[in-house]
TIVO-2410 file (N, C-alpha, C; in nm, 3 decimals):
# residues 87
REC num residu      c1      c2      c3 atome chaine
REC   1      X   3.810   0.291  -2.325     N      A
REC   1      X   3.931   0.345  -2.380    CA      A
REC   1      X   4.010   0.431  -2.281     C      A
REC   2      X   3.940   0.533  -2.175     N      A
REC   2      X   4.015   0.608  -2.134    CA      A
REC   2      X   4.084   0.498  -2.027     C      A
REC   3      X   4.008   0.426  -1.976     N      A
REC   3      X   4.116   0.332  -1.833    CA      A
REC   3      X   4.169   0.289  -1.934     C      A
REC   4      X   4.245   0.246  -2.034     N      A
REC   4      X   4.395   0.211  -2.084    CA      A
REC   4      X   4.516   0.299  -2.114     C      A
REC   5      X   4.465   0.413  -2.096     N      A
REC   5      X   4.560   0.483  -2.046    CA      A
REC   5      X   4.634   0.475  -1.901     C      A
REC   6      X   4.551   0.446  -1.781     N      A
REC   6      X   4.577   0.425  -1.669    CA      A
REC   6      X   4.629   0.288  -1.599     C      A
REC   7      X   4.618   0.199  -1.701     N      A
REC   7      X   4.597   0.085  -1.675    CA      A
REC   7      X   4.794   0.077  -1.653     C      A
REC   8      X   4.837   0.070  -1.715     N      A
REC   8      X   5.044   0.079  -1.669    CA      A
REC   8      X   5.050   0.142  -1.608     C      A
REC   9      X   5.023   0.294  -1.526     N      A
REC   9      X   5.042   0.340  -1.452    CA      A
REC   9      X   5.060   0.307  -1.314     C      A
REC  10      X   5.186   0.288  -1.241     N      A
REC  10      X   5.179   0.217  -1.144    CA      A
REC  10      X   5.090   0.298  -0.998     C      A
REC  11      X   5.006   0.221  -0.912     N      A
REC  11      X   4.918   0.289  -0.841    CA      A
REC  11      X   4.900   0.410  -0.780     C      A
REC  12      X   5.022   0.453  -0.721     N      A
REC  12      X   5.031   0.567  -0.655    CA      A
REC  12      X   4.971   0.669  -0.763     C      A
REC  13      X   5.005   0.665  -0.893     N      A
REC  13      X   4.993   0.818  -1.013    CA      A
REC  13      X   4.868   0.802  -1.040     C      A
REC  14      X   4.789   0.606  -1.027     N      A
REC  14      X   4.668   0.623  -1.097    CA      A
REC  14      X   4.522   0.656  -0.967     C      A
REC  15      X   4.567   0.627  -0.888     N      A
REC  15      X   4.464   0.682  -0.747    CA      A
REC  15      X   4.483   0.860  -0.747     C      A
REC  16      X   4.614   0.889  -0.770     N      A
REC  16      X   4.614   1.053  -0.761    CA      A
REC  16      X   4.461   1.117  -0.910     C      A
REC  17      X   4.508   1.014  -1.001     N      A
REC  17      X   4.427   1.062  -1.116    CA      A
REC  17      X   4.316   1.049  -1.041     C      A
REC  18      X   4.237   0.955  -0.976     N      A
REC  18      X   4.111   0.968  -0.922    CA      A
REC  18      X   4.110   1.062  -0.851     C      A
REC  19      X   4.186   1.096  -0.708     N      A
REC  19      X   4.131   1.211  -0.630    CA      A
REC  19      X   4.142   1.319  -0.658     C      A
REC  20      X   4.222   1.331  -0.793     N      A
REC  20      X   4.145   1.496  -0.823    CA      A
REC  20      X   4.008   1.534  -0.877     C      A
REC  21      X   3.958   1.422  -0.932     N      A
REC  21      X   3.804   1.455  -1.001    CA      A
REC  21      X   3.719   1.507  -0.864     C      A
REC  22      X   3.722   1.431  -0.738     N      A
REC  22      X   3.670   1.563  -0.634    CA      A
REC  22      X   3.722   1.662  -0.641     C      A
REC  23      X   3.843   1.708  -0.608     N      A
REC  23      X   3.875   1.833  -0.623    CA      A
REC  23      X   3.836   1.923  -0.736     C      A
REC  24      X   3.840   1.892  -0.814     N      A
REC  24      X   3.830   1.920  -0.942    CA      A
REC  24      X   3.675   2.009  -0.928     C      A
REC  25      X   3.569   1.895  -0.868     N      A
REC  25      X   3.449   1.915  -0.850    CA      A
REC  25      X   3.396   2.063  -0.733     C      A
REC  26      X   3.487   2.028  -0.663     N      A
REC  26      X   3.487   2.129  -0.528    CA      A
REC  26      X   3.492   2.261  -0.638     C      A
REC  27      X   3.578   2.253  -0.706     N      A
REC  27      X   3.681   2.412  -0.724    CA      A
REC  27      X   3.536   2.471  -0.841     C      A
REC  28      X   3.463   2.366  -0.904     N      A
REC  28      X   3.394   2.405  -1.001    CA      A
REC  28      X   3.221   2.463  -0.925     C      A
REC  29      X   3.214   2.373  -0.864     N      A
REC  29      X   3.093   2.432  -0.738    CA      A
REC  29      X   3.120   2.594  -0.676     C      A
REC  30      X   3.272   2.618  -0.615     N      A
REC  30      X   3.230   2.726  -0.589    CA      A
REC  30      X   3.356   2.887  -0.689     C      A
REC  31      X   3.410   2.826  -0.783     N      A
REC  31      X   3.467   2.912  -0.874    CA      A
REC  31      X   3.411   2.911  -0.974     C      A
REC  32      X   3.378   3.059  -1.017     N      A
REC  32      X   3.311   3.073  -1.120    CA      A
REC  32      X   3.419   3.092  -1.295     C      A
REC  33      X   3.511   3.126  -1.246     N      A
REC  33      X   3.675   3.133  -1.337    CA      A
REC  33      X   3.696   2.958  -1.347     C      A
REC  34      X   3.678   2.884  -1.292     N      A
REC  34      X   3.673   2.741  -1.330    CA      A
REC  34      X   3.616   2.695  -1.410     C      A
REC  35      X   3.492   2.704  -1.408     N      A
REC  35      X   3.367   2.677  -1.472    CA      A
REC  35      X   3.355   2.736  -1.626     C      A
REC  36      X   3.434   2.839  -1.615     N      A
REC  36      X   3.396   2.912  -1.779    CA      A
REC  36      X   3.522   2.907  -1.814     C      A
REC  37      X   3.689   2.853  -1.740     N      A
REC  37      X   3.746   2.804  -1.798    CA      A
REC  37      X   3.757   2.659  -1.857     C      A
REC  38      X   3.681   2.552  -1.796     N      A
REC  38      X   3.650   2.412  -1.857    CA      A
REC  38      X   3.528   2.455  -1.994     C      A
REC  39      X   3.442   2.504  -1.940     N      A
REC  39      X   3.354   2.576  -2.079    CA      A
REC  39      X   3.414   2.573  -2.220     C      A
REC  40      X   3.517   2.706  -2.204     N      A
REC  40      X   3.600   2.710  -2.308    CA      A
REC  40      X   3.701   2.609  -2.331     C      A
REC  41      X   3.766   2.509  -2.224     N      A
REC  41      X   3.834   2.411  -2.310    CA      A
REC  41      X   3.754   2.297  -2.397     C      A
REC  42      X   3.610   2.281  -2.316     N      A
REC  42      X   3.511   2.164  -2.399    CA      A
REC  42      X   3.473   2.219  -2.503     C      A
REC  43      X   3.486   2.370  -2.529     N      A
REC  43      X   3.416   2.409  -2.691    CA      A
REC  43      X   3.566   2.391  -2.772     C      A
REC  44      X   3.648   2.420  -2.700     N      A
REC  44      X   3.803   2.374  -2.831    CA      A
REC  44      X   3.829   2.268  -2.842     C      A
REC  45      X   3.873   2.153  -2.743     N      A
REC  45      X   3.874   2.041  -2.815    CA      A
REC  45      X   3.769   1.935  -2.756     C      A
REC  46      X   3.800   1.897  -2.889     N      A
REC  46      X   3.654   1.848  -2.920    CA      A
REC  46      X   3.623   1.629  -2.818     C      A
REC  47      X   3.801   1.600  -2.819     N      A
REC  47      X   3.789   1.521  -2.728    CA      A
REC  47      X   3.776   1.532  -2.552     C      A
REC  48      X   3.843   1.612  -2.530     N      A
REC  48      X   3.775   1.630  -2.416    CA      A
REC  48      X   3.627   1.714  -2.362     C      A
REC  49      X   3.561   1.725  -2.447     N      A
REC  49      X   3.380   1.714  -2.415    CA      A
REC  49      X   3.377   1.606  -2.429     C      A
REC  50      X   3.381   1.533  -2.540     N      A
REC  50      X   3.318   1.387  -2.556    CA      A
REC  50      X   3.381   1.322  -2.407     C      A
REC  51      X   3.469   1.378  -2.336     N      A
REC  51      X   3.552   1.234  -2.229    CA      A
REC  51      X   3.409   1.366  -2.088     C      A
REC  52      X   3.425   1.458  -2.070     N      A
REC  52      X   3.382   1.508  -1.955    CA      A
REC  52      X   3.196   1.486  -1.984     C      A
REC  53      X   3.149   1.469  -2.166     N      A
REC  53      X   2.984   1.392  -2.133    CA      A
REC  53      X   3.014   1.250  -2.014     C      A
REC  54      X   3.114   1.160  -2.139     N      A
REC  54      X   3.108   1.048  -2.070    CA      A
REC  54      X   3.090   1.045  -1.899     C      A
REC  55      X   3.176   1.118  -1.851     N      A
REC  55      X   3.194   1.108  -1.690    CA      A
REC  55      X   3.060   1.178  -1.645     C      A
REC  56      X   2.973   1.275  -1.699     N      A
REC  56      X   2.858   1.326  -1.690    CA      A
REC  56      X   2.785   1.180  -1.612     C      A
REC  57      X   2.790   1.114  -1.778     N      A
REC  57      X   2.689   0.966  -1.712    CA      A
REC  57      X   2.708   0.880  -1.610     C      A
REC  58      X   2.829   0.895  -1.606     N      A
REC  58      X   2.864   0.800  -1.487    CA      A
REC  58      X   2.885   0.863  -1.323     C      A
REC  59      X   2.915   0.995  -1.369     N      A
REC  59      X   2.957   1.024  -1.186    CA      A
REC  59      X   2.796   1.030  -1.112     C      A
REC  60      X   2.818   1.008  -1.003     N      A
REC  60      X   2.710   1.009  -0.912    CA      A
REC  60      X   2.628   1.148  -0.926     C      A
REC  61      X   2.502   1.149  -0.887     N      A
REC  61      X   2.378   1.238  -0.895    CA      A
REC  61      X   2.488   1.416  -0.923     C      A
REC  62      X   2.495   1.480  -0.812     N      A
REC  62      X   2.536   1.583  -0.791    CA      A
REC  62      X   2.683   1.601  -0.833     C      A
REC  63      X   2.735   1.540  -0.853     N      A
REC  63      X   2.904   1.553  -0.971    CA      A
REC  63      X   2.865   1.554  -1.059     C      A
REC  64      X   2.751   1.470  -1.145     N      A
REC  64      X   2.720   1.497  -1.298    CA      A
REC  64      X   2.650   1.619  -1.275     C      A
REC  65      X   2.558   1.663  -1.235     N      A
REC  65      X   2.486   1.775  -1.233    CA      A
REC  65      X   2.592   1.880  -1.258     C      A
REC  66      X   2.735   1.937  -1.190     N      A
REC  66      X   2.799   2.013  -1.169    CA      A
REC  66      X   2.838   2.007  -1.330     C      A
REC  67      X   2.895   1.889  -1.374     N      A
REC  67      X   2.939   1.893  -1.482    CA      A
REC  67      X   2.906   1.936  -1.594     C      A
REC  68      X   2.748   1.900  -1.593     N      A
REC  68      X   2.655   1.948  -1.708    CA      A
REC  68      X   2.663   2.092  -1.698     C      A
REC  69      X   2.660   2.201  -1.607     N      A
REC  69      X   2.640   2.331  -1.593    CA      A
REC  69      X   2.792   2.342  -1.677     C      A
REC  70      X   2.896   2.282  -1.694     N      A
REC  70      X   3.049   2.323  -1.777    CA      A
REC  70      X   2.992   2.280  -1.932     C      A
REC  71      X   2.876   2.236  -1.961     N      A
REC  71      X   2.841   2.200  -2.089    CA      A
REC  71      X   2.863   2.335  -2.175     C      A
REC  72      X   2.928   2.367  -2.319     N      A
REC  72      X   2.924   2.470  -2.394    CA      A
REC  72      X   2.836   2.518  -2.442     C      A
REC  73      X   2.775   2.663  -2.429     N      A
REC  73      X   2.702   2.701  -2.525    CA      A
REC  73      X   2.677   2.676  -2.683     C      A
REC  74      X   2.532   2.654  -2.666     N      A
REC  74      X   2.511   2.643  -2.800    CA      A
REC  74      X   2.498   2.755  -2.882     C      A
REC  75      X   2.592   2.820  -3.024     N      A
REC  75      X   2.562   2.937  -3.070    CA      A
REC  75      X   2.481   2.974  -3.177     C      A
REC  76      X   2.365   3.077  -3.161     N      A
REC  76      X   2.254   3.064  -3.221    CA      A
REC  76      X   2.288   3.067  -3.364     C      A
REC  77      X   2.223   3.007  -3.426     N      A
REC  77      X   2.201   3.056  -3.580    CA      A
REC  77      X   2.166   3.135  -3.648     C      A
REC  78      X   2.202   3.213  -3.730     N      A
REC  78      X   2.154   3.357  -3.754    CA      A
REC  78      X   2.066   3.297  -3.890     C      A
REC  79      X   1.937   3.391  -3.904     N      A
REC  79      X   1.827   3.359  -3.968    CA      A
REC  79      X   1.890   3.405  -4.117     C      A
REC  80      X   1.951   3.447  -4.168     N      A
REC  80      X   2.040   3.482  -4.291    CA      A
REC  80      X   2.068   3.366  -4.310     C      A
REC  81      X   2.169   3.305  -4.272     N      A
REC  81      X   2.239   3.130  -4.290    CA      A
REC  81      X   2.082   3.038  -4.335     C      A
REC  82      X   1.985   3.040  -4.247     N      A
REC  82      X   1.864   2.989  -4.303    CA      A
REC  82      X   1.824   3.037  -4.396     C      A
REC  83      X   1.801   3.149  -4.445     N      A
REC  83      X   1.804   3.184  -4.568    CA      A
REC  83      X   1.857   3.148  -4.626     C      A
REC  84      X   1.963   3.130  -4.652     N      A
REC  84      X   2.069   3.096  -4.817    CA      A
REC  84      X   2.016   2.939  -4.823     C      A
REC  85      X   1.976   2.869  -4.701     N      A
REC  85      X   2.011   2.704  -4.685    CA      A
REC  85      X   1.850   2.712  -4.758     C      A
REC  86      X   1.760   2.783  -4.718     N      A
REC  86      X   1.657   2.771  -4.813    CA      A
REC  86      X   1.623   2.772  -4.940     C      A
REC  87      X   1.704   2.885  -5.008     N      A
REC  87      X   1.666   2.946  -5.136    CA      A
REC  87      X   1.774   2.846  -5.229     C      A
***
């Protein structure tokens, strides 16, 4: 689905779309304001996590690795909420 978005795009705009995912990668390796700003955009919407897992699986060894560290916290459950879901 996502290459049909790219797919009319005539070449010059759709190669730029590729070479920023290095960059992209660079800035997240060594900015830490990067990293916990993609954080917070993958916990708001909810399609772009599902598009930055996907690229997880596919980019090579050490680009997915980087990516997974932008994965959102999971927020704990408070043992009250288990309570009510019990009783």
């Amino acid at each position: 689905m996502p290459g049909l978005v790219l797919t009319p795009l005539p070449p010059p705009f759709a190669f730029g779309l590729f070479m920023m995912m290095p960059g992209l990668v660079i800035l997240l390796i060594y900015s830490s304001s990067v990293r916990r700003t993609l954080r917070k955009a993958r916990r708001r919407y909810h399609w772009l996590n599902i598009s930055v897992i996907m690229l997880e699986k596919r980019a090579p060894g050490k680009m997915g690795r980087i990516l997974r560290t932008t994965r959102p916290k999971r927020k704990p459950v408070s043992p009250i909420a288990d309570r009510d879901i019990a009783a």
